[in-house]
Every structure is written in C-alpha cells, then in structure tokens.
C-alpha positions as CSV (number, residue, x, y, z in Angstrom):
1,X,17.8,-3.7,55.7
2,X,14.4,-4.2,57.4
3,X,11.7,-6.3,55.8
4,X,10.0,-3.9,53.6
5,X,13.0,-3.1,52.1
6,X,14.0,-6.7,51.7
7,X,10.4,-7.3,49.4
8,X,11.4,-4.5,47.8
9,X,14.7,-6.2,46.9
10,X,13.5,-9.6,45.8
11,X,11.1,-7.3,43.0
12,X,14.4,-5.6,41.8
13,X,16.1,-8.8,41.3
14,X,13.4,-10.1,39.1
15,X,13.0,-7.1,37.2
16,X,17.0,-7.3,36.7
17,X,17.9,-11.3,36.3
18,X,16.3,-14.0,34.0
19,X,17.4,-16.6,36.8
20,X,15.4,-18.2,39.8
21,X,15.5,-15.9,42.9
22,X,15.4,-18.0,46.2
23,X,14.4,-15.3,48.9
24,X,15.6,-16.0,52.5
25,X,13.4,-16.4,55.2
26,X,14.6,-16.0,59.0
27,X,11.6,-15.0,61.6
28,X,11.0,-15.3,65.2
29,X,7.3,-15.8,65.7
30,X,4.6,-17.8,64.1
31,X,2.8,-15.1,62.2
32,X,6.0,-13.3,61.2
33,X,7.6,-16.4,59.2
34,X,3.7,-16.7,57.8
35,X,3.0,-13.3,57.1
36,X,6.3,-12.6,55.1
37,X,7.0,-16.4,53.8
38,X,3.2,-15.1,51.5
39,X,4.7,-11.2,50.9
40,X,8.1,-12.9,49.9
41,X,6.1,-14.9,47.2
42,X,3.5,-12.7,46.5
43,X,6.8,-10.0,45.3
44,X,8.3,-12.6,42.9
45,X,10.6,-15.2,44.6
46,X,10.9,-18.5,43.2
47,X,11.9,-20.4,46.1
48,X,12.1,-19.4,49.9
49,X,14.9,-20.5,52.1
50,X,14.1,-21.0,55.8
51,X,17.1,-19.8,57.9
52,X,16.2,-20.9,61.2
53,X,18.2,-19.2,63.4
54,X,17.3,-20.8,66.4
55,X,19.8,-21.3,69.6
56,X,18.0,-23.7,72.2
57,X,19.5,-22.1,75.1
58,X,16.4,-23.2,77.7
59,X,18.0,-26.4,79.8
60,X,14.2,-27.8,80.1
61,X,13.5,-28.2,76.2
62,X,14.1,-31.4,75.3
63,X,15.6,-32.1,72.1
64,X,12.5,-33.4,70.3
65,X,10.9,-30.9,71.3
66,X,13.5,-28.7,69.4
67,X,13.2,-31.1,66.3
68,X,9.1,-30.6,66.7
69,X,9.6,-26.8,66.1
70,X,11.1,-27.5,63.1
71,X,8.9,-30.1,61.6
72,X,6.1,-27.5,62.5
73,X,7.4,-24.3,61.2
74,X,8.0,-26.2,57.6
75,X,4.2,-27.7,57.6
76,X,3.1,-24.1,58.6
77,X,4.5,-22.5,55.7
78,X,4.0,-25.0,52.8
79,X,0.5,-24.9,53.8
80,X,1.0,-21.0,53.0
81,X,3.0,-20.7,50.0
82,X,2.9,-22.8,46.7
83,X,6.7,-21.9,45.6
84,X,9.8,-24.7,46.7
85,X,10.6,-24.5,50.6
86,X,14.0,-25.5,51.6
87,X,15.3,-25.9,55.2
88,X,18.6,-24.6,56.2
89,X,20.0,-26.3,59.3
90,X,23.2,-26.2,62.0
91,X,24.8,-29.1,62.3
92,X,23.9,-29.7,66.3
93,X,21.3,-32.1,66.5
94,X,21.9,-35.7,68.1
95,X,20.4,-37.7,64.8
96,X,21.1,-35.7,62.0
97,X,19.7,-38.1,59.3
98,X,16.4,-39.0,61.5
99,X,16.1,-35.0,61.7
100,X,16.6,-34.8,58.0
101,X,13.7,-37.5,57.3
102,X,11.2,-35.6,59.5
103,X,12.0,-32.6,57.6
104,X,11.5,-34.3,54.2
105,X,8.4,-36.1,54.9
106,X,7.1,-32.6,56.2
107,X,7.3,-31.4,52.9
108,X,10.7,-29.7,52.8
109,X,11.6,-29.2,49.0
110,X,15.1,-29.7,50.0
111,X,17.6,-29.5,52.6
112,X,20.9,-26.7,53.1
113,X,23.7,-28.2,55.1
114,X,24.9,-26.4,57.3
115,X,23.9,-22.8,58.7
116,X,27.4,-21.1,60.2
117,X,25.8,-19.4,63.0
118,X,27.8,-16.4,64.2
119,X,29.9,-17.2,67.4
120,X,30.7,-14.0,69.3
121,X,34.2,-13.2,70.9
122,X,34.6,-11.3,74.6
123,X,36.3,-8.0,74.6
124,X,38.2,-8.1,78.3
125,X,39.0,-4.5,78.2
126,X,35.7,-3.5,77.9
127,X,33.9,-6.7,79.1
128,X,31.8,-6.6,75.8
129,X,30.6,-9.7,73.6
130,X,31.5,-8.1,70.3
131,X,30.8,-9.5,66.6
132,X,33.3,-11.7,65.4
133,X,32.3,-12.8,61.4
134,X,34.7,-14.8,60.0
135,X,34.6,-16.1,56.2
136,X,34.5,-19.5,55.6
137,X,37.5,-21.9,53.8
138,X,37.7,-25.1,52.2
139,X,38.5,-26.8,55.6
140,X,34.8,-26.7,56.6
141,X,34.1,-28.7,53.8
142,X,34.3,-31.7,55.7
143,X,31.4,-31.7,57.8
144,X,29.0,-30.9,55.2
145,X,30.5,-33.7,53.0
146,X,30.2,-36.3,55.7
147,X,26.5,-35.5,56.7
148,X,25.5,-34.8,52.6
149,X,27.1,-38.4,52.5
150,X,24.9,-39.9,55.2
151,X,22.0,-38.7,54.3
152,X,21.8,-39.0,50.4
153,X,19.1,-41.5,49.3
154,X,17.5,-41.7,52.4
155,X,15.3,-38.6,51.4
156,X,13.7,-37.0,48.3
157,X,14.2,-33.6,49.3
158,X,17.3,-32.0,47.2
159,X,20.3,-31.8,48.8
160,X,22.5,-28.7,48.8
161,X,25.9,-28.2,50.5
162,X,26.5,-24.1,52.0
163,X,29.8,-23.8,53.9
164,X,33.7,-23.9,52.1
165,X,32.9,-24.2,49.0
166,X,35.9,-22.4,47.3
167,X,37.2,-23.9,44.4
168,X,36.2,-26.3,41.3
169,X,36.9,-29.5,43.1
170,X,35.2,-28.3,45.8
171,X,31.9,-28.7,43.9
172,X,33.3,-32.0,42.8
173,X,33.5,-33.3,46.2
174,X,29.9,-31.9,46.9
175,X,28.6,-33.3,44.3
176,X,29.9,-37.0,44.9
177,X,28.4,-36.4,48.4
178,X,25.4,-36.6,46.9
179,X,24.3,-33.2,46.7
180,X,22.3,-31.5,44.1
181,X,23.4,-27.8,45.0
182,X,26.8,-26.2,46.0
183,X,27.1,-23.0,47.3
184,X,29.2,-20.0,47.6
185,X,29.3,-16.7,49.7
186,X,32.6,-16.5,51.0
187,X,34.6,-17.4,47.7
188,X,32.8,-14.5,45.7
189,X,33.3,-11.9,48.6
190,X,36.8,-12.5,48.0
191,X,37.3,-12.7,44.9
192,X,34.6,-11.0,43.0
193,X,31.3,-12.3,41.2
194,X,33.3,-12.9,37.8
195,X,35.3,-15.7,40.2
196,X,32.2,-18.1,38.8
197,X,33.4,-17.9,35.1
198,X,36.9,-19.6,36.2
199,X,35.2,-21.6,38.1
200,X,32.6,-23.2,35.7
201,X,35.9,-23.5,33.3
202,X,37.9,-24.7,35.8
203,X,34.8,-27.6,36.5
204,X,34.7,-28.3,32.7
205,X,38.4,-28.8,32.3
206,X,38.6,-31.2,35.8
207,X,35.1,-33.2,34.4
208,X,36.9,-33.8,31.1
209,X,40.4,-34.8,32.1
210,X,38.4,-37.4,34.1
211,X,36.1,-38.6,31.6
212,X,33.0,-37.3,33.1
213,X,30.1,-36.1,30.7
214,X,28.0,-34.9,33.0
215,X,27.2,-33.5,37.4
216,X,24.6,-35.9,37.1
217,X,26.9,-39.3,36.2
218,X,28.8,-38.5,39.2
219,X,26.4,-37.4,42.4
220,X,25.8,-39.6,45.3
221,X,29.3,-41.8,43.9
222,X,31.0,-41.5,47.3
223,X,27.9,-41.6,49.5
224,X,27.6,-44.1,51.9
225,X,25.2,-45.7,49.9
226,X,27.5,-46.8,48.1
227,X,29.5,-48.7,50.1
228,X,28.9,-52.4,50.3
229,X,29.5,-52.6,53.9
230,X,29.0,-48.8,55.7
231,X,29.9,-50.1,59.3
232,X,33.7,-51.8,58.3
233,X,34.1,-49.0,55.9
234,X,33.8,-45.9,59.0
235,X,35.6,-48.8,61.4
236,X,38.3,-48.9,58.9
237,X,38.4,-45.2,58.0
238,X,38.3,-44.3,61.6
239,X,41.8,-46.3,62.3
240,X,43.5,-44.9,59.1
241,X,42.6,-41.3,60.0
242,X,44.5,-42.1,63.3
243,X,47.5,-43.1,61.6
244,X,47.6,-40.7,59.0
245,X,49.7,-37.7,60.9
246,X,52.2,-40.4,62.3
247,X,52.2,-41.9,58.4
248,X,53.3,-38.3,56.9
C-alpha cells in the first residue's frame, strides 16, 4: 500500500465508522513526514500516530543527538497539523522517562509504549537476511508495564500501552500502570475482531467481582507514584524476583 492509497484508506474509514480514526505516520525525510502528516489530516484523520522507525546504526551519533531528532520531528509537525500527535517509541534509549518529558513538553499529545521493530533472521543456506514477523504474547507485557509505571504523572501527555495485550486483565494491568490506552493487534489477528465483545464482557465481569465502578478509579494505582518509598520498593522487589524460581 503506497501513500496515495493509504489517504485513500483513512477517507473510507470515515465514510464507514462513526469512531475516531488515528492515521499512522512513518516517513524518512523532513518534507515527507510534513507533507503527508497535512494530506493525512486534510483526508479525515482524527489523530496521527508517529511511528518513528528509526535504527541509529551510525557509531558517531551521539545519543542526544538521537533524542534531538525526536524532539524536532514532533515540534515540526504540530506546527503543521491541528489534530492530536502521539509519539510511538522503542524501548532503547538510556533515560526513558527524561526522553518521555522532552517529548511531552514538545507538544506530544501522548505517548505509545513500545514500537516492536522487526528483527530479521539469517537464512545459512542461502546467506539471506529474511523477514522473521512474529505476533506478540502476554509475556511482553512486562516492559511496557514497568516503563508506563515510571513514567505516569511525570507527564501530561496520555499514556497508551501497544505490545501483549491479549486478554481482559491484561488491560487491567495497563491500566493500573497508569495508562490511558491499551492496545491490541496481535490478539484480534488471532482471534478475529468480534474477540473485543468478550473482552469488554470479560473487563466488566473482572471490574465488578472486584468492586471497581469505573477504568478511571483504578489508573496510575500501581505506578510508582504510588509507592511511598520508590528506591526500597525496586531494592526489595529486585531481591524477591531473585528468589522467586528457587521459592516455586
């Protein structure tokens, strides 16, 4: 699907839905993530999504340099466009929270934790880097949790969780985290877009046997900010998670 195609697309799904469409953005140069950030707006979207795709392979740029970029790119295009911008980042940067504060206070309307990016496998009879897409599970959960955790309150930008989100606790756990947003890809592919009728059931029924009335009551719970003391907290939980194998 090349980019004309892909405007064409975002009209068709407002002409068919009565929900937001958030349109995703990846470019490669300046003008192109201007240029189509405007046409994606200009045919309808609600909301862009910036998937920077962007591997710093170069040994002699720095990492602020690489954290500059970003802060740049997101300026740039809220400058261009008047609809929501949200950021979706890999989880390889040194300071994760300071990069997530530079983003917010350059304007990002919220923040997508994390990006999978693609990892390629060798073919050895052929000597061939070949595709290798693999669908997420519940196990990568983790990372996004811990990081959604760290970073909640410390920005204004919404928060949304993207990677192993598969079931109905799932979304609990994301939600506690502290984020606003939990999505799904890999669940649906599997299982089919009616999968998000149980789902929302399967969320009610969990929310009531625990006595919550509403997402809202419980986001950001089990967040660091909510713990008293952070630093004996992640000393504490870093010795019981070595003990746990040897304790089942």
């Amino acid at each position: 699907m090349g980019p004309d195609a892909y405007l064409a697309h975002i009209v068709k799904c407002k002409q068919a839905v009565g929900i937001p469409v958030i349109a995703s953005l990846n470019g490669t140069t300046k003008g192109g993530w201007m240029r189509y950030a405007r046409q994606m707006e200009q045919a309808g979207a609600d909301a862009l999504e910036l998937n920077i795709y962007y591997i710093p392979a170069d040994p002699d740029v720095t990492g602020e340099q690489v954290e500059q970029r970003y802060v740049d790119l997101i300026k740039a295009i809220k400058a261009e466009v008047s609809i929501p911008v949200a950021v979706k980042l890999g989880p390889y940067f040194s300071s994760m929270a300071n990069v997530a504060k530079k983003l917010d206070a350059a304007g990002a309307d919220g923040l997508v934790l994390f990006n999978r990016f693609y990892q390629p496998d060798y073919d050895l009879e052929a000597l061939e880097v070949v595709p290798n897409l693999i669908l997420s599970n519940s196990h990568e959960l983790l990372l996004r949790l811990h990081w959604i955790a760290v970073v909640y309150g410390s920005v204004k930008a919404d928060l949304a969780l993207t990677g192993g989100v598969h079931s109905a606790t799932d979304v609990v756990k994301a939600m506690m985290a502290g984020a606003r947003i939990a999505m799904m890809t890999s669940a649906l592919l599997k299982r089919g877009i009616s999968y998000l009728d149980t789902m929302t059931t399967e969320l009610l029924i969990w929310m009531g046997e625990h006595e919550y009335d509403s997402i809202k009551q419980m986001q950001g719970s089990m967040s660091r900010m909510s713990v008293p003391q952070p630093n004996a907290f992640e000393r504490a939980n870093y010795m019981k998670v070595l003990s746990s194998y040897a304790m089942r």
